[in-house]
C-alpha positions as CSV (number, residue, x, y, z in Angstrom):
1,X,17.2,4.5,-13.0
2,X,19.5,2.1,-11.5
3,X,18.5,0.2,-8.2
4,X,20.1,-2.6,-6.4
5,X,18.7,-4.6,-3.4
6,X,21.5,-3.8,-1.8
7,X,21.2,-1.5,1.6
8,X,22.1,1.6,0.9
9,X,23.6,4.0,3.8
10,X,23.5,7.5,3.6
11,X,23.9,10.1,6.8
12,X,21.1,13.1,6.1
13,X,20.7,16.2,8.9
14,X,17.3,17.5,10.5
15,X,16.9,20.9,9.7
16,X,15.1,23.2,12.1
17,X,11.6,22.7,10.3
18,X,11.8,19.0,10.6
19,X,12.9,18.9,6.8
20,X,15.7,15.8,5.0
21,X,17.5,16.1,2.0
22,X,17.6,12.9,0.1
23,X,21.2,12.4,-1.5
24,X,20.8,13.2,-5.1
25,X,22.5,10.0,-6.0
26,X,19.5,8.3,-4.5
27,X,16.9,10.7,-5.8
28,X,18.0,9.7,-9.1
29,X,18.4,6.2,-8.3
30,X,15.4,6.3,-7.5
31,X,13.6,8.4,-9.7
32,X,12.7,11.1,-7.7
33,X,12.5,14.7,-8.8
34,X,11.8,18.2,-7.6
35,X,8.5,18.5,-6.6
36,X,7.4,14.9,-6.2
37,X,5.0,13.7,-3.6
38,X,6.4,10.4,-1.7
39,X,4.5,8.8,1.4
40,X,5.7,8.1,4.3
41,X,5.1,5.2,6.5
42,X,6.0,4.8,9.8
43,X,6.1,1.8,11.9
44,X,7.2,1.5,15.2
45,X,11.0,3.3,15.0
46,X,11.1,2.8,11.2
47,X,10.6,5.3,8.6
48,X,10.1,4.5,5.0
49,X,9.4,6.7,1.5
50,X,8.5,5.5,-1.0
51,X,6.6,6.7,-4.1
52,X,2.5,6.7,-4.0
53,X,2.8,4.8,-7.3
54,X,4.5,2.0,-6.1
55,X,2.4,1.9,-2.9
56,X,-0.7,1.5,-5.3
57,X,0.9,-1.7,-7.0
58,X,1.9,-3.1,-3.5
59,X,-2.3,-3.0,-2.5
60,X,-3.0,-4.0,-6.0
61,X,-0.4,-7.1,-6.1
62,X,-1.6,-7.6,-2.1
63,X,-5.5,-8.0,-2.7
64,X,-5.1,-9.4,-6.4
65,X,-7.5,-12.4,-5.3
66,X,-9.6,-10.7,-3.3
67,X,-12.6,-10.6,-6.2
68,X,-11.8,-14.2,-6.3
69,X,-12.6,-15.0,-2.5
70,X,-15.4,-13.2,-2.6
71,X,-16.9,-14.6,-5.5
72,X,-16.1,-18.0,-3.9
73,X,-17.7,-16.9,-1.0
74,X,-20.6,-15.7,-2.1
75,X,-21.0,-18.4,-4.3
76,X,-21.4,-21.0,-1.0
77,X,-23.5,-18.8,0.9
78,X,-26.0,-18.6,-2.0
79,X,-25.9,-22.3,-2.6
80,X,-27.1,-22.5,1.3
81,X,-30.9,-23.2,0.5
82,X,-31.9,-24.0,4.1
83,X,-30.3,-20.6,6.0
84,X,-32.4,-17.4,6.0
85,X,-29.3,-15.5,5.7
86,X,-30.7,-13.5,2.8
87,X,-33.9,-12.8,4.1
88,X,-32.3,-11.9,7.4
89,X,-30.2,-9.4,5.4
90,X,-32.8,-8.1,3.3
91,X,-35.4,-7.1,6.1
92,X,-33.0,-5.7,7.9
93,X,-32.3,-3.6,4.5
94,X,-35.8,-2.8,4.3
C-alpha cells in the first residue's frame, strides 16, 4: 500500500441509488477491498472516508492523556480537606 500526502483528484459519478465508485487505483492505495466497511464523516460541504480502524487510532492518539488529567484531577480535589464535595456527592448517591 502506497500513499502520498499528496491531494489526489479523481472525478466519480452518482448513480441513481446515491452509490460512488472509488477508483481502484485508490482502493488499493488505500487498502480497501470488496466488502469493507469505511465511515463517513461529513462536515459542513465536506465528505470524508476513511477506514473505522484508522478512526479508532485518531480517538485513541486524541484522548491519549485523558487518564492522566483525570488522575491529576482527582488527585487535587481529594487533597481538598475543607470542601464537602465528597459528602455532597455521596448523599446525593445515596
Amino acid at each position: 500500500m502506497t500513499t502520498t500526502n499528496e491531494p489526489t483528484f479523481k472525478k466519480v459519478k452518482v448513480s441513481a441509488k446515491g452509490q460512488i465508485s472509488i477508483p481502484v487505483k485508490v482502493q488499493r492505495e488505500m487498502g480497501i477491498e470488496k466488502g469493507d466497511e469505511l465511515i463517513m464523516i461529513r462536515k459542513g460541504r465536506r465528505i470524508v472516508l476513511e477506514k473505522p480502524e484508522k478512526i479508532a487510532k485518531l480517538l485513541e492518539d486524541e484522548f491519549a492523556d485523558l487518564d492522566e488529567i483525570t488522575e491529576a484531577s482527582l488527585a487535587r480535589m481529594w487533597s481538598r480537606k475543607g470542601e464537602d464535595v465528597w459528602n455532597r456527592y455521596l448523599k446525593a448517591e445515596a
